[in-house]
N, C-alpha and C positions, 0 to 999 in steps of 0.2 A: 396178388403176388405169385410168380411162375413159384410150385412147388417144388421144382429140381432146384433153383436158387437159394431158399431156404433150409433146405438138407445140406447142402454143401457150406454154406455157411456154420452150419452145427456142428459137421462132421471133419471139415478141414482140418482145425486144429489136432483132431485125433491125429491125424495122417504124421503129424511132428512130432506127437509124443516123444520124451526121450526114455530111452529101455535102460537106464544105467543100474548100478547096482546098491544103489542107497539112497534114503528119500534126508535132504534138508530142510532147513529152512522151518522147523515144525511153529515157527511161532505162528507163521500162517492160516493154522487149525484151529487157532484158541479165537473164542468168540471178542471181537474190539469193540465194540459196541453196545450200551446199556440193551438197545432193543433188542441186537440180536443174540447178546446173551441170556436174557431175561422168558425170550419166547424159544431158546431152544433151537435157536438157527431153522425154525420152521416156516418163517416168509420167504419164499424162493421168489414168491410173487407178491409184491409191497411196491406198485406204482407211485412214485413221486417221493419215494423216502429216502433222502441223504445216510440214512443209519445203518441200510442193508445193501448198498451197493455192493459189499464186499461178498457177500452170497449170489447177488446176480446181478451183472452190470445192467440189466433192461430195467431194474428196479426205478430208473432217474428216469425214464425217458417222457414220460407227461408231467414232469418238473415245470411250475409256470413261476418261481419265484428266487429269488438269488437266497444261498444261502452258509452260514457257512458252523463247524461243527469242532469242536474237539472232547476227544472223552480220556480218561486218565485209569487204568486197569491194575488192581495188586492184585497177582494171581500168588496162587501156591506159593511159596520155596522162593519167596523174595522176587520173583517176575514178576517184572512193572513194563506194560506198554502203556506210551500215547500216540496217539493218533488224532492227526487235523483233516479235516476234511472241506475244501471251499467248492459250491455248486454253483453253476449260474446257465440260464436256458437264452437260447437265441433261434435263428429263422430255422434252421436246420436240425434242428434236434435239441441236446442238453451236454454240458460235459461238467465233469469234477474232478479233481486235480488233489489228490490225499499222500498223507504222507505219514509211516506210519514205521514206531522203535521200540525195538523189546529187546531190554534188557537185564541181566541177572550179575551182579557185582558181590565182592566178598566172598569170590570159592578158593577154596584151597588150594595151592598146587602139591602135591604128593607124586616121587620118583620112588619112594620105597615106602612100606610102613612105618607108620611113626608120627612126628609134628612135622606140620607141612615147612615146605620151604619159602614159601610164599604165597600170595594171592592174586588172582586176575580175576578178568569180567567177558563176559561173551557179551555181542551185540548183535541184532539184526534190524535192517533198516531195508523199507521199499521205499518205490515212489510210483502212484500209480494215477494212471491217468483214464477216467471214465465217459466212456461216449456212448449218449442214447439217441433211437431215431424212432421214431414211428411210423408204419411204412402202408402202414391200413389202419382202419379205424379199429380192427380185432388184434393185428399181429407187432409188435412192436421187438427193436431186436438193441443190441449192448457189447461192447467190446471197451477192454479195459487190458491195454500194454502195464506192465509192470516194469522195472529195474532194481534188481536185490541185489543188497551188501549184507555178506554176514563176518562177523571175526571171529574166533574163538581161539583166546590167549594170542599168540603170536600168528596163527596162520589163518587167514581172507580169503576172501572168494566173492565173484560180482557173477551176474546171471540173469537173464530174462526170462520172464512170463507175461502169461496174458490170461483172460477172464473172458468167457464170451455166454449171451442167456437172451434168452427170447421171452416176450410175455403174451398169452392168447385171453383176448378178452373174452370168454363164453357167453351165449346168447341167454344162460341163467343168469337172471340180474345178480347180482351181485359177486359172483363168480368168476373169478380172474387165477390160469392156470402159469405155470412158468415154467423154464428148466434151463438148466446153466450147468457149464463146464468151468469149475475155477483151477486157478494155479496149473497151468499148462507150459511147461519148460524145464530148464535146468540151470543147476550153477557150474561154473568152471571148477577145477578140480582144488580140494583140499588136500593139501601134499600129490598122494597118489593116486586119490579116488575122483571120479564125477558125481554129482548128485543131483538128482531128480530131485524135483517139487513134491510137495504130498497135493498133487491133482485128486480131483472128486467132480465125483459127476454129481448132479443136484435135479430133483423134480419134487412138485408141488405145489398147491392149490390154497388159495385163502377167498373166503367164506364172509361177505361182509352186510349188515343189516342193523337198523336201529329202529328203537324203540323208548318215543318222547323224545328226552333229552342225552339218553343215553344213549351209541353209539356202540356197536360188538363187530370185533372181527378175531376169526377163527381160522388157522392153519393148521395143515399137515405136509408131512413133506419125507422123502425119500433120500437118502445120500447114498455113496460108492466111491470109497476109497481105492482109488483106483490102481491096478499094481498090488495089491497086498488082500485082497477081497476079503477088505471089513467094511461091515453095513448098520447103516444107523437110519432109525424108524422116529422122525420128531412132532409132538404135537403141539402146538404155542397159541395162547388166546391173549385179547386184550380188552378190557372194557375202557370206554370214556365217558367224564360225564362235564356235558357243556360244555365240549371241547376245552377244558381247562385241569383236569384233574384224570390220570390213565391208572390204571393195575394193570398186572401182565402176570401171565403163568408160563412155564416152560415144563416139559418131558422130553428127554434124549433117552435113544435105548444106542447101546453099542462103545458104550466107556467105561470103564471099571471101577474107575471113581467117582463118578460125575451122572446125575440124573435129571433131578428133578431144580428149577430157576423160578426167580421172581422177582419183580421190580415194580417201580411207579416212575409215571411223568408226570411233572407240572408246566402248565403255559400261561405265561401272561404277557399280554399282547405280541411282540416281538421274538422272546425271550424262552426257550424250551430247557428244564431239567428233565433230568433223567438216568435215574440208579438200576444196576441189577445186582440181586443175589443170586450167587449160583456156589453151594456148599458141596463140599466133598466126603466122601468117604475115606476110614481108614488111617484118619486123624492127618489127612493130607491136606487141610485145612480151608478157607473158604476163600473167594474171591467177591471184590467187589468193581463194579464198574460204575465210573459217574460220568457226565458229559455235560455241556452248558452249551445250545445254540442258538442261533439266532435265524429267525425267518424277515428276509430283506425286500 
């Protein structure tokens, strides 16, 4: 593949960034996914995994089986996202088609101190749409359009994004490198403001080998909050055994609350569970993720 095609692919979206003066949408940040909560958002490279496209759209792209996903999220402070996600591969690549709402109900409303005067709900909702291609037997590449609604109390806003990530297959067996740009846009203005996405750049590598019946893979990974220059160092492993029974560990550095993850999956035949723990500091309480999919 011509090397000036592949740079420009990567680097385009930069050229649109928007420069405005406040980042929305944060539900975009919070890990949706058992697995990629569980490992620490450290698979930037997870070939054929419906669970991580949201860290890098090339994650789909040697996808050889239909498939389709939803996980249910209590975060902190009453934040509950779901998320559906349906995959299916054809002559041309892979695409996946996710849809995904986070919301927080029962807050107060307060104009002065004192008892509130009432209450509402904030909402945010995408819908996003993922496409893998393989374009060498090394290099493989992902783009993933977005469309966001958010509310909060009486005033909306709708806005585009996109996700774009490449994967290099390294000539060390088992070593497969990645790197991804997500949440690239903005939303229309609330009242009087514009807002930026919380964009991040993403790189990193997973580590993959087995031994008998058991199966190990190993990430690390790099992020860039991009606009705001905060940096998070993640490390996330998973063991399997007979492909029927997963643990998973996770390490984020660079949140204040938030570190260390863990989780388990079970498969039978058809059928994938799969929970993450990821506890907080600072009595800000813990979140759980769970999911039920289906491989078709």
């Amino acid at each position: 593949m011509n090397l000036k095609i592949l740079l420009a692919f990567i680097l385009l979206p930069t050229i649109v960034l928007s420069q405005g003066t406040s980042r929305g949408v944060a539900s975009l940040k919070l890990p949706t996914t058992p697995f990629i909560g569980a490992t620490g958002e450290s698979f930037i490279a997870d070939p054929t995994a419906l669970q991580s496209i949201l860290i890098n759209p090339a994650n789909i792209t040697s996808r050889e089986s239909y498939g389709v996903m939803f996980s249910h999220t209590e975060w902190i402070q009453d934040i509950r996202t779901e998320f559906l996600s349906i995959a299916a591969p054809f002559r041309y690549g892979s695409l996946a088609l996710s849809i995904a709402n986070t919301s927080v109900d029962g807050l107060e409303l307060r104009t002065i101190p004192g008892p509130p005067i009432g209450i509402f709900n904030t909402q945010s909702t995408s819908f996003q749409l993922t496409y893998g291609i393989k374009v060498t037997e090394t290099i493989s590449l992902g783009i993933a359009p977005k469309y966001l609604y958010e509310k909060i109390f009486v005033d909306e806003a709708t806005g585009w994004g996109i996700d774009i990530g490449t994967l290099y297959t390294s000539s060390i067996e088992g070593l497969t490198l990645g790197f991804a740009l997500t949440n690239l846009g903005s939303l229309s203005a609330f009242r009087n403001e514009r807002t930026d996405l919380p964009s991040q750049l993403r790189l990193g590598g997973t580590y993959s080998f087995s031994l008998d019946v058991v199966s190990f893979r190993t990430a690390m990974a790099f992020s860039s909050e991009l606009g705001i220059s905060v940096h998070h160092i993640s490390i996330g492993t998973e063991a399997t055994y007979n492909d029927a029974v997963t643990v998973r560990f996770g390490y984020e550095t660079g949140y204040e609350y938030r570190a260390f993850s863990a989780g388990v999956g079970l498969r039978y035949s058809i059928v994938m569970i799969d929970y993450a723990y990821i506890p907080s500091s600072s009595q800000m309480g813990t979140a759980h993720i769970i999911s039920i999919g289906f491989i078709l």
